[in-house]
PDB file with one MODEL, atoms N, CA, C and O in Angstrom:
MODEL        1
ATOM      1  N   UNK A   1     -11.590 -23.226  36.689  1.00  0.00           N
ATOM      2  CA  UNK A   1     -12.290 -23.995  35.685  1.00  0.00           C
ATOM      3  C   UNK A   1     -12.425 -23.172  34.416  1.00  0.00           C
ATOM      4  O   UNK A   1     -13.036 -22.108  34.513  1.00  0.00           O
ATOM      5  N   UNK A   2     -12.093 -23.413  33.628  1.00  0.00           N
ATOM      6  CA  UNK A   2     -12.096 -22.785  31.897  1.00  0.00           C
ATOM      7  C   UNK A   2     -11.430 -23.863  30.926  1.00  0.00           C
ATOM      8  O   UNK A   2     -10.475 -24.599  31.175  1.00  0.00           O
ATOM      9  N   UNK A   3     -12.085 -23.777  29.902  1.00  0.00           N
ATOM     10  CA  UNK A   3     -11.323 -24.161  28.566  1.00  0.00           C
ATOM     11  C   UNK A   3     -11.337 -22.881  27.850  1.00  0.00           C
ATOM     12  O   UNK A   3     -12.105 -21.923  27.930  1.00  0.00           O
ATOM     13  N   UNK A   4      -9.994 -23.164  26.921  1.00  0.00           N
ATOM     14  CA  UNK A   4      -9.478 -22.004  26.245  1.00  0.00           C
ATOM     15  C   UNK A   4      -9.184 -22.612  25.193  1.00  0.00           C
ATOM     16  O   UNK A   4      -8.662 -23.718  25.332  1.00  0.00           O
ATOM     17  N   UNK A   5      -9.421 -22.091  23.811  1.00  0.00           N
ATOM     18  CA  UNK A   5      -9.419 -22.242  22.487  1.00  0.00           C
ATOM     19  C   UNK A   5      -8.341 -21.225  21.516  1.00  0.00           C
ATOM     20  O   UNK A   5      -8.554 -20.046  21.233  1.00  0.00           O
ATOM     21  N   UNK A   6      -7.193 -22.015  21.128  1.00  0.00           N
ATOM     22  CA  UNK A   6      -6.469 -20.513  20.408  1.00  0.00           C
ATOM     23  C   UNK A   6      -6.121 -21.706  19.293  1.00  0.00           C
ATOM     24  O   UNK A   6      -6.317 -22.914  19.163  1.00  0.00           O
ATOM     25  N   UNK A   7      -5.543 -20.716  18.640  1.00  0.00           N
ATOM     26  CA  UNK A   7      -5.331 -21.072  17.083  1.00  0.00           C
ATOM     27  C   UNK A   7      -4.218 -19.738  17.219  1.00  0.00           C
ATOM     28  O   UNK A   7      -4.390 -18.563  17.541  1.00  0.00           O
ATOM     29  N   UNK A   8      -2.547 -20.821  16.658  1.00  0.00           N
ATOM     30  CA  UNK A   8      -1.611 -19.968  16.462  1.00  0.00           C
ATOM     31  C   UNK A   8      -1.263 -20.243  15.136  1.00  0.00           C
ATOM     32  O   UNK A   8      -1.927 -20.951  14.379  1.00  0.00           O
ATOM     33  N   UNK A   9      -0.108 -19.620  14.835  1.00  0.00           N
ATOM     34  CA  UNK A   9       0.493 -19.690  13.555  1.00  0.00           C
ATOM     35  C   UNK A   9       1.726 -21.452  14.115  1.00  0.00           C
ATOM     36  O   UNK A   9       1.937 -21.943  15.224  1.00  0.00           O
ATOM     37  N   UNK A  10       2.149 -21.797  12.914  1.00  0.00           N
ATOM     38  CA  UNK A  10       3.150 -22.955  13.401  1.00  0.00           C
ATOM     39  C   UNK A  10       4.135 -22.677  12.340  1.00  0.00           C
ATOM     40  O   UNK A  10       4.275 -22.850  11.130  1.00  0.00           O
ATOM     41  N   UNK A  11       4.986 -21.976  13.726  1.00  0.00           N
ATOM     42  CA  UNK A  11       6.578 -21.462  13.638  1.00  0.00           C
ATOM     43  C   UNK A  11       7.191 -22.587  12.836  1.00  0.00           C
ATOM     44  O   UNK A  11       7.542 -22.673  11.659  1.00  0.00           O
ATOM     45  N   UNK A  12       7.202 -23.310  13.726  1.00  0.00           N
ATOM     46  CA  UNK A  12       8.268 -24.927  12.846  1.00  0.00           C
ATOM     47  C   UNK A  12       8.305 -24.971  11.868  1.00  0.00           C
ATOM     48  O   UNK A  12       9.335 -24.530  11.360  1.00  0.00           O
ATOM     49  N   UNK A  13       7.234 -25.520  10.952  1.00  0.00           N
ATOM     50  CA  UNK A  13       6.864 -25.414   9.773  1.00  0.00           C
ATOM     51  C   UNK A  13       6.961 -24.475   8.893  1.00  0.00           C
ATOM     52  O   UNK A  13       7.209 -24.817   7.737  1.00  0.00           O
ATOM     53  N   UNK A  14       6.784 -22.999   9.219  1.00  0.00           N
ATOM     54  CA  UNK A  14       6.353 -21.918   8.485  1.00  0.00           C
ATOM     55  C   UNK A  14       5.326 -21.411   8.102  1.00  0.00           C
ATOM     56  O   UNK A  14       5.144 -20.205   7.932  1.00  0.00           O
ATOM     57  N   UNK A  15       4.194 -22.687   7.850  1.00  0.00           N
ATOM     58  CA  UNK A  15       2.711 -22.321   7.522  1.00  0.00           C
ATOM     59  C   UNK A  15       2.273 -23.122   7.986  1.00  0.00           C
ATOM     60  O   UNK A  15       2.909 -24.122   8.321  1.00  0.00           O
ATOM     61  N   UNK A  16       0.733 -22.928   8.215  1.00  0.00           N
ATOM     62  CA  UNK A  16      -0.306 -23.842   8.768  1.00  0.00           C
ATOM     63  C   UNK A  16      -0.627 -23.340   9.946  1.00  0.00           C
ATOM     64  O   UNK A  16       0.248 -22.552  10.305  1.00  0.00           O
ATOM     65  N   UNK A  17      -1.314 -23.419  10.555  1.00  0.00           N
ATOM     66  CA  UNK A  17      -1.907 -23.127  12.012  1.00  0.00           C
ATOM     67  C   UNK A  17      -2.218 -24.321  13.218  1.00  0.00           C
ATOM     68  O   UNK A  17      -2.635 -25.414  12.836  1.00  0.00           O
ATOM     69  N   UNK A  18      -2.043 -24.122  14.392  1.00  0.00           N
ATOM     70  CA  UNK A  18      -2.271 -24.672  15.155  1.00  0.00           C
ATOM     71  C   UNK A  18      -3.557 -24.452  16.261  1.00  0.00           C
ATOM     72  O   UNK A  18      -3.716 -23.400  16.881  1.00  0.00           O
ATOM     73  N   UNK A  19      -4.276 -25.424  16.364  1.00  0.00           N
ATOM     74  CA  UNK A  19      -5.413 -25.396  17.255  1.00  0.00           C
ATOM     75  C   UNK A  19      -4.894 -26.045  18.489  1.00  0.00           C
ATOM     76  O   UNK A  19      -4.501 -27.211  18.530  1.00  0.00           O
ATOM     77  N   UNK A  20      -4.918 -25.204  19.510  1.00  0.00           N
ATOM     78  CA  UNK A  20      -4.856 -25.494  20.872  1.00  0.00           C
ATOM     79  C   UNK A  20      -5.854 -25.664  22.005  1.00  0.00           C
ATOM     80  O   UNK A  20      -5.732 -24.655  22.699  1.00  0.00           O
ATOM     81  N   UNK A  21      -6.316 -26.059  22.264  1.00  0.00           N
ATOM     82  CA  UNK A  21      -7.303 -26.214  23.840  1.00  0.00           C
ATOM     83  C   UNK A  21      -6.602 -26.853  24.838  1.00  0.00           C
ATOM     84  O   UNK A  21      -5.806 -27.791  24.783  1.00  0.00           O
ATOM     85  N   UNK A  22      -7.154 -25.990  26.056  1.00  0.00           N
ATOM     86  CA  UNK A  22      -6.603 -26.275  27.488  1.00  0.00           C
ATOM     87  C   UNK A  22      -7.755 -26.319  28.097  1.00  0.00           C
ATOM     88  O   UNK A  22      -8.642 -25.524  27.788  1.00  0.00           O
ATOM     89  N   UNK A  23      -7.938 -27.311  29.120  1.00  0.00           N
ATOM     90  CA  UNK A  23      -9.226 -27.528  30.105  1.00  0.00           C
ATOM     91  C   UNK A  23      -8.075 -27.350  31.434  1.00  0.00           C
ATOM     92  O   UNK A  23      -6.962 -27.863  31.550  1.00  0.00           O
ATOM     93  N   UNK A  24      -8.805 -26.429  32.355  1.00  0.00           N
ATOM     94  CA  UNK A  24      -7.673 -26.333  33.668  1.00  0.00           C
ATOM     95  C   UNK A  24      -6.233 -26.193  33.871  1.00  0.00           C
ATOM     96  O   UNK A  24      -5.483 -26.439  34.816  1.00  0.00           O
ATOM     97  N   UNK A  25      -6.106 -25.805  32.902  1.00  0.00           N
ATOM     98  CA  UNK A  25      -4.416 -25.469  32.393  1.00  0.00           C
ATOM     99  C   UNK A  25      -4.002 -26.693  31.932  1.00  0.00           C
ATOM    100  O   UNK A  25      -2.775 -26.662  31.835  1.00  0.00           O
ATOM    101  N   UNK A  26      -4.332 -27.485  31.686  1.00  0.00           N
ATOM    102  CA  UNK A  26      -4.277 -28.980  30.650  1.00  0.00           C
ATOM    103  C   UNK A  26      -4.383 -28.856  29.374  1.00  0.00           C
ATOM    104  O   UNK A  26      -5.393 -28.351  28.885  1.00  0.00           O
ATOM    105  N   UNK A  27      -3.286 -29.328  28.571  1.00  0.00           N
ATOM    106  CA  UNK A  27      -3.357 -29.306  26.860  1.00  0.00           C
ATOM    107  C   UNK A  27      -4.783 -30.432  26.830  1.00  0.00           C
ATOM    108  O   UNK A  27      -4.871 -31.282  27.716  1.00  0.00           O
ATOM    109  N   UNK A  28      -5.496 -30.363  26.099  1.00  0.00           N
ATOM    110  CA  UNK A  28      -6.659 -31.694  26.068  1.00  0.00           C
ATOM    111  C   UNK A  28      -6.616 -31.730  24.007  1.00  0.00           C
ATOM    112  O   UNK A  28      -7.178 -32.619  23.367  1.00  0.00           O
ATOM    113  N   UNK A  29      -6.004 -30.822  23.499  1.00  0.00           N
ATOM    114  CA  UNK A  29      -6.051 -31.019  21.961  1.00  0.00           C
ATOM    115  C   UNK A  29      -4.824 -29.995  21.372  1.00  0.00           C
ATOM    116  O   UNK A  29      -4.300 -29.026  21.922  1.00  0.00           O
ATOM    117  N   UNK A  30      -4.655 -30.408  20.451  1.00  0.00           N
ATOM    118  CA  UNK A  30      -3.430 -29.985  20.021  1.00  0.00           C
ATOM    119  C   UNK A  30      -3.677 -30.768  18.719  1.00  0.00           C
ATOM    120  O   UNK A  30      -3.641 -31.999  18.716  1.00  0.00           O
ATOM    121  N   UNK A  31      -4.012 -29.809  17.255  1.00  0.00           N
ATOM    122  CA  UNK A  31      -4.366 -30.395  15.660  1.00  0.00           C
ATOM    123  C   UNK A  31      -3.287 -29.285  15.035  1.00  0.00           C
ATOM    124  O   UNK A  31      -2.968 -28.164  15.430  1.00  0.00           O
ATOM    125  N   UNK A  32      -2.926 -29.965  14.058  1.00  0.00           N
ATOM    126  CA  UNK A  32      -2.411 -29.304  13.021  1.00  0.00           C
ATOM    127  C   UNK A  32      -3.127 -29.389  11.847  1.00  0.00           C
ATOM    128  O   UNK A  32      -3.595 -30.433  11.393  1.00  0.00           O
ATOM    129  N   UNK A  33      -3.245 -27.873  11.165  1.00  0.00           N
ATOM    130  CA  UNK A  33      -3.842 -28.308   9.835  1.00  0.00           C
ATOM    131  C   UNK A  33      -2.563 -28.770   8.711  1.00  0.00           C
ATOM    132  O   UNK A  33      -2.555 -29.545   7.755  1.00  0.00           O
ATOM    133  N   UNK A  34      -1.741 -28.083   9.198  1.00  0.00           N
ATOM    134  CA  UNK A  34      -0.220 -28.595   8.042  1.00  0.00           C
ATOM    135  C   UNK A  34      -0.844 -28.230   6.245  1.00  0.00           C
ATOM    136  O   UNK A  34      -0.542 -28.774   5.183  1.00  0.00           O
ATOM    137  N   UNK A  35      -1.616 -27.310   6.494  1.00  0.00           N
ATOM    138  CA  UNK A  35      -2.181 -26.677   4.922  1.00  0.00           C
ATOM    139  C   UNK A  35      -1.636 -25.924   4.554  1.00  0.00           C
ATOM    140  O   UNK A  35      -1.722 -25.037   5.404  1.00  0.00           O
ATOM    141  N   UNK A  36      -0.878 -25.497   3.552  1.00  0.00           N
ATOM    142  CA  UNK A  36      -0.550 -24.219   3.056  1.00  0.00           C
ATOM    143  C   UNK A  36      -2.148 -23.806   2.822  1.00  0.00           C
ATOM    144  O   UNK A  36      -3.023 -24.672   2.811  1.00  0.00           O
ATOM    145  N   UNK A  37      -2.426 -22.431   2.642  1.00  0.00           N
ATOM    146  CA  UNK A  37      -3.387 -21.708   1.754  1.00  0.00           C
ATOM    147  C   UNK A  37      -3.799 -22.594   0.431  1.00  0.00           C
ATOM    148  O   UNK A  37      -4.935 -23.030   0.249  1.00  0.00           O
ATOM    149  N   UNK A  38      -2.882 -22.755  -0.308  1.00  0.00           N
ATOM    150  CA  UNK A  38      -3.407 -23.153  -1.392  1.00  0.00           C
ATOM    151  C   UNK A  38      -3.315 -24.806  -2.020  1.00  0.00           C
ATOM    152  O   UNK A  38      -3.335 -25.323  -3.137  1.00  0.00           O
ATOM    153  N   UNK A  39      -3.221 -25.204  -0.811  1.00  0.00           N
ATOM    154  CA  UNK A  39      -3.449 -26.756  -0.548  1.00  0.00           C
ATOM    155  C   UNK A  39      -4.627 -27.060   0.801  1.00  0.00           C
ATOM    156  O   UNK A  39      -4.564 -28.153   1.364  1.00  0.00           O
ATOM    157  N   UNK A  40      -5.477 -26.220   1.170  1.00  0.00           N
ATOM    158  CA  UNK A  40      -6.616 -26.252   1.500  1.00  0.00           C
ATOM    159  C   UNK A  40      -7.598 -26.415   0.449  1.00  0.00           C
ATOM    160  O   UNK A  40      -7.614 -25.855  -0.647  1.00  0.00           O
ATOM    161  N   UNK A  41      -8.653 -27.500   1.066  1.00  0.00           N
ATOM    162  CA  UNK A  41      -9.641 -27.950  -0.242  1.00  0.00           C
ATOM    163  C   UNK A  41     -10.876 -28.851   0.851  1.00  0.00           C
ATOM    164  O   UNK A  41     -10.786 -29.360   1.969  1.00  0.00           O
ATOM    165  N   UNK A  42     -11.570 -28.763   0.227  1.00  0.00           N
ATOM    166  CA  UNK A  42     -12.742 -29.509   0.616  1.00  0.00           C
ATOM    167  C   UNK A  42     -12.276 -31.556   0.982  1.00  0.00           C
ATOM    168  O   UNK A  42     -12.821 -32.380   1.716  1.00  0.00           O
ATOM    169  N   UNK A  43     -11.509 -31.618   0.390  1.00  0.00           N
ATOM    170  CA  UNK A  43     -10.443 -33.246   0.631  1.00  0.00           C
ATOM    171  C   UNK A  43      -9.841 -33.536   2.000  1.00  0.00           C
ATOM    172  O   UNK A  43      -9.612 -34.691   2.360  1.00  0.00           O
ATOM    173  N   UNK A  44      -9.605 -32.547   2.703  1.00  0.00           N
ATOM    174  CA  UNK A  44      -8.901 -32.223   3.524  1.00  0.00           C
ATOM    175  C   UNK A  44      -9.700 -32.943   4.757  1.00  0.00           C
ATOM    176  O   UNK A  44     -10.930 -32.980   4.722  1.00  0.00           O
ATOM    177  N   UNK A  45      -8.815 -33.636   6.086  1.00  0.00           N
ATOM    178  CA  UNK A  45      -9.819 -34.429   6.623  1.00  0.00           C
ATOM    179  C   UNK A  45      -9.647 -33.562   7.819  1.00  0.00           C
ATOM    180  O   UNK A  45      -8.694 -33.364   8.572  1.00  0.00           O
ATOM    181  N   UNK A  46     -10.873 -33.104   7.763  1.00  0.00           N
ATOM    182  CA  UNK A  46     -11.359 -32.504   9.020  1.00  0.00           C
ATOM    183  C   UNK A  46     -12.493 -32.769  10.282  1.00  0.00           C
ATOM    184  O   UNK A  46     -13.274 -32.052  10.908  1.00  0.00           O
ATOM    185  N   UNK A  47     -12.166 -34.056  10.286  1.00  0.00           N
ATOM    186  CA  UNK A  47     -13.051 -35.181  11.101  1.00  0.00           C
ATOM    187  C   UNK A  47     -13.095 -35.153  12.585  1.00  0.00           C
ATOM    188  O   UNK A  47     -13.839 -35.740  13.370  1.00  0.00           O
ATOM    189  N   UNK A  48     -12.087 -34.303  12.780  1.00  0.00           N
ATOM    190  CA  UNK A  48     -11.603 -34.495  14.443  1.00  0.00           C
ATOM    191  C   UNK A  48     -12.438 -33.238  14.377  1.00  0.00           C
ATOM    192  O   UNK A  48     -13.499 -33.717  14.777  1.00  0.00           O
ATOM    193  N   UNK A  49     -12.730 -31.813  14.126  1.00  0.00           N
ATOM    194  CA  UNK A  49     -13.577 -31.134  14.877  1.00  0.00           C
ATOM    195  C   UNK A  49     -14.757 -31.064  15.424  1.00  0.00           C
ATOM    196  O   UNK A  49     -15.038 -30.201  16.256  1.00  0.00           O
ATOM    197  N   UNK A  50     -15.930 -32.357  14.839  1.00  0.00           N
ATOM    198  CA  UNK A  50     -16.905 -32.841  15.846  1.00  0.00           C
ATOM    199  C   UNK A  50     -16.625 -33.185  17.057  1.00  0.00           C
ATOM    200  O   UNK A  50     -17.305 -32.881  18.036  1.00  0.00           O
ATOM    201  N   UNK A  51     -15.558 -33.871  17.071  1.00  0.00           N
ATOM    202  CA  UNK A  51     -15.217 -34.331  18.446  1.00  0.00           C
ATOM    203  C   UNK A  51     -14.344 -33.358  19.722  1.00  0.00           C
ATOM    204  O   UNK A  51     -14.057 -33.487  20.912  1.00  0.00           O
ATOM    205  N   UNK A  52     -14.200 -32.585  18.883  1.00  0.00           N
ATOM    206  CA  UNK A  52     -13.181 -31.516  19.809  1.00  0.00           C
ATOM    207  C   UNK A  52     -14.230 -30.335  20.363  1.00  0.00           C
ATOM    208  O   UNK A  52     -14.169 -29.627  21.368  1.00  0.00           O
ATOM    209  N   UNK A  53     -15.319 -30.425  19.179  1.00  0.00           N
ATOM    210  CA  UNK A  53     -16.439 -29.317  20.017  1.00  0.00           C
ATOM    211  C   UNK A  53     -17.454 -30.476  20.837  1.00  0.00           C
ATOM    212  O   UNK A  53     -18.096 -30.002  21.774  1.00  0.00           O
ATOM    213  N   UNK A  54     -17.540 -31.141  20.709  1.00  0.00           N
ATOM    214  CA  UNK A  54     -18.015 -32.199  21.693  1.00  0.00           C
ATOM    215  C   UNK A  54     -17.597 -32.074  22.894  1.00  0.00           C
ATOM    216  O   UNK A  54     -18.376 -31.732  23.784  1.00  0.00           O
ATOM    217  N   UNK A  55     -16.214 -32.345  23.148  1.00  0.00           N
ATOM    218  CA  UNK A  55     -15.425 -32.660  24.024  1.00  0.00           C
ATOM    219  C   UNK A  55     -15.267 -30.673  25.136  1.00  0.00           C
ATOM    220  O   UNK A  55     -15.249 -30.347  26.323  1.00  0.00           O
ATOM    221  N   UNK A  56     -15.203 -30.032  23.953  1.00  0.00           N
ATOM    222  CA  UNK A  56     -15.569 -28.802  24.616  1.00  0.00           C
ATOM    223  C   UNK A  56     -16.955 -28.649  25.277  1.00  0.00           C
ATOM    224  O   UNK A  56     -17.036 -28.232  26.433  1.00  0.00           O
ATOM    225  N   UNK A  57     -18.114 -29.001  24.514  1.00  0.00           N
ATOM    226  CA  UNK A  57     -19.317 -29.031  25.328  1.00  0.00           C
ATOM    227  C   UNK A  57     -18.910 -29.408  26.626  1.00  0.00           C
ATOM    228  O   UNK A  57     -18.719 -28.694  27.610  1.00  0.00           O
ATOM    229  N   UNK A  58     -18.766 -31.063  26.443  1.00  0.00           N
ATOM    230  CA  UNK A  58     -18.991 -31.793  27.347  1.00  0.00           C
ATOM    231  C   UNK A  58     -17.739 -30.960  28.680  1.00  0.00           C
ATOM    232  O   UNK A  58     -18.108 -31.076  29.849  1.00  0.00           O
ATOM    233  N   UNK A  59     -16.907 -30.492  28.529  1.00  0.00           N
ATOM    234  CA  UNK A  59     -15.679 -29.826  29.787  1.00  0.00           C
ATOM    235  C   UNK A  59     -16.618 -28.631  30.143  1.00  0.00           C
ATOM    236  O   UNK A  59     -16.766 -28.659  31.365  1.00  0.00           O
ATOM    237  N   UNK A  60     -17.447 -27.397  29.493  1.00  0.00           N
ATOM    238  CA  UNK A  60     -18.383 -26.837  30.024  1.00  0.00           C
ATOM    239  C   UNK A  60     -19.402 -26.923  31.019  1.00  0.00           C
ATOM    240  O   UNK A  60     -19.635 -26.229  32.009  1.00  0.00           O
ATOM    241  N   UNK A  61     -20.256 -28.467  30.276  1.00  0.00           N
ATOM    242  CA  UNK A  61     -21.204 -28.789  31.005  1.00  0.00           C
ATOM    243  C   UNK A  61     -20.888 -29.275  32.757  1.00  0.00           C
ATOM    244  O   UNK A  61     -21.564 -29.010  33.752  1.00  0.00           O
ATOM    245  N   UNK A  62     -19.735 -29.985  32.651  1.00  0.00           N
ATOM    246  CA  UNK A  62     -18.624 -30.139  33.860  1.00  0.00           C
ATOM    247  C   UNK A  62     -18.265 -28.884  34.798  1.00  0.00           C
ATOM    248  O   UNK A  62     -18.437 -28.908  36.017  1.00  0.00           O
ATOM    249  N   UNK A  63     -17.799 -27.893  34.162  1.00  0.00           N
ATOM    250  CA  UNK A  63     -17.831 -27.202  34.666  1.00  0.00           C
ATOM    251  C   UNK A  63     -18.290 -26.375  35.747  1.00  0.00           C
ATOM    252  O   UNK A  63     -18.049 -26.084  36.919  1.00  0.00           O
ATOM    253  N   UNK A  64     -19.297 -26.065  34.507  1.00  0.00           N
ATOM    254  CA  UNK A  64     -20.954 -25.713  35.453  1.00  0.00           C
ATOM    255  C   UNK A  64     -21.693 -26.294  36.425  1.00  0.00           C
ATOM    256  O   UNK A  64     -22.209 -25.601  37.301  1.00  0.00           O
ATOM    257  N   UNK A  65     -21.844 -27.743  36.388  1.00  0.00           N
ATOM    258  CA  UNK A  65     -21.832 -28.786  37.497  1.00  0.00           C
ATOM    259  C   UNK A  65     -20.755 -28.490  39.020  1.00  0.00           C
ATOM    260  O   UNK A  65     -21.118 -28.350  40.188  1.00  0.00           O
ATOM    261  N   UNK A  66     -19.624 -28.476  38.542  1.00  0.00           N
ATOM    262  CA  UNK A  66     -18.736 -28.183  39.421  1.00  0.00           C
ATOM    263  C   UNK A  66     -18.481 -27.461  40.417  1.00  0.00           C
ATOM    264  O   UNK A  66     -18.067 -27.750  41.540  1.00  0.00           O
ATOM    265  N   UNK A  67     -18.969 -25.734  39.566  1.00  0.00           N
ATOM    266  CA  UNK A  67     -19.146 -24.175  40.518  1.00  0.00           C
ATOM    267  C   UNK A  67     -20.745 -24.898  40.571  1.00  0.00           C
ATOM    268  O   UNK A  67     -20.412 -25.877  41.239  1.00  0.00           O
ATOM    269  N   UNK A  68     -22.102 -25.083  40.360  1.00  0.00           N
ATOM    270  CA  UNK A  68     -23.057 -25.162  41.425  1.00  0.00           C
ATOM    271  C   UNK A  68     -22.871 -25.750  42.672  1.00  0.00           C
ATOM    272  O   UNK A  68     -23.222 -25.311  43.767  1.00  0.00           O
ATOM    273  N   UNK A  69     -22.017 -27.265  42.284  1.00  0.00           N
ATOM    274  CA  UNK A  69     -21.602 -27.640  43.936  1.00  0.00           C
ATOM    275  C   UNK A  69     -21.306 -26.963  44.669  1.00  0.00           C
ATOM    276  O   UNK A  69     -21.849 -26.754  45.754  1.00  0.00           O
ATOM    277  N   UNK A  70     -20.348 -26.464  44.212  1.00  0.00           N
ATOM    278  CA  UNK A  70     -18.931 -25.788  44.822  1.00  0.00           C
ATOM    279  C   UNK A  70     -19.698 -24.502  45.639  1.00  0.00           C
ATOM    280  O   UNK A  70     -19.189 -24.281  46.737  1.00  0.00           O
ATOM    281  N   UNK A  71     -20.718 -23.717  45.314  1.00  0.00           N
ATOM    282  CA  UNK A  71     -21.538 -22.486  45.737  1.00  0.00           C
ATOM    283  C   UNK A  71     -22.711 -23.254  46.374  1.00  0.00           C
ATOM    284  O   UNK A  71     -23.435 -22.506  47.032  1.00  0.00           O
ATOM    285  N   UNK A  72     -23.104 -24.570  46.358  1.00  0.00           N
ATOM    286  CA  UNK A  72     -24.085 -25.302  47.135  1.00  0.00           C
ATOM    287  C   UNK A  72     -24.913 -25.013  46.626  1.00  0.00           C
ATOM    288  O   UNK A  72     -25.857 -24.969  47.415  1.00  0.00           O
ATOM    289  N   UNK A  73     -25.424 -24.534  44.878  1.00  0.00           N
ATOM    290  CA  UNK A  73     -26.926 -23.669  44.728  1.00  0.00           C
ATOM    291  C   UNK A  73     -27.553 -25.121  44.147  1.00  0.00           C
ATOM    292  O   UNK A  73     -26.912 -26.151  43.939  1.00  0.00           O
ATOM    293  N   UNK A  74     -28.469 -24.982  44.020  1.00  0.00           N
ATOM    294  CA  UNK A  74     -29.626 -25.567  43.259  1.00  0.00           C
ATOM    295  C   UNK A  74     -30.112 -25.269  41.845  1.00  0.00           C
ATOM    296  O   UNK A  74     -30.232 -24.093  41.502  1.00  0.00           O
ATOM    297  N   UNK A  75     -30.325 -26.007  41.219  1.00  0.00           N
ATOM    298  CA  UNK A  75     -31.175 -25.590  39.480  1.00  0.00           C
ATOM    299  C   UNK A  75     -30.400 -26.491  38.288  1.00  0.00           C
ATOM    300  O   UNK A  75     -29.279 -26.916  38.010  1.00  0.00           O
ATOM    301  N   UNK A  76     -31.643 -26.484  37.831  1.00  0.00           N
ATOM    302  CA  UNK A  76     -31.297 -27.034  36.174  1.00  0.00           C
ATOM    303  C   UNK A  76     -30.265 -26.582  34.725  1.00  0.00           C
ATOM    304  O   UNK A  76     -30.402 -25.557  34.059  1.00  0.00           O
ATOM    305  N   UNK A  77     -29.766 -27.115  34.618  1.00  0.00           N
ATOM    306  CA  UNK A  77     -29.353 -26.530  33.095  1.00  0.00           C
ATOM    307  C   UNK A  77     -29.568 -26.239  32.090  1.00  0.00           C
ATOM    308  O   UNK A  77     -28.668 -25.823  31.361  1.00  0.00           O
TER     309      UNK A  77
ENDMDL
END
């Protein structure tokens, strides 16, 4: 059980970066910013990262649920 968060460079293109997350060895997001440096600006729609740290919460909170079963313990979050 893990999610993993990387941010590479994007070869293809030449510039811009790529945001990756994996839940359980599962791609679950995959964004491109497709920005050069100097076509980054406040315009830029960056709407999907509420939902991607959401979605990270929410695979945590799962998680954690998961190993208490899994160890049979008891307690709150």
């Amino acid at each position: 059980m893990s999610y993993q968060v990387e941010i590479v460079d994007d070869q293809e293109h030449g510039y811009g970066a790529i945001l990756i997350a994996t839940h359980n060895s599962k791609r679950v997001v995959e964004e491109y910013d497709r920005g050069e440096p100097e076509d980054n600006s406040f315009y830029r729609d960056y709407s999907w990262i509420k939902q991607a740290l959401l979605d990270a919460y929410a695979a945590g909170l799962s998680d954690y649920d998961s190993l208490f079963k899994e160890k049979g313990l008891q307690g709150k979050r």
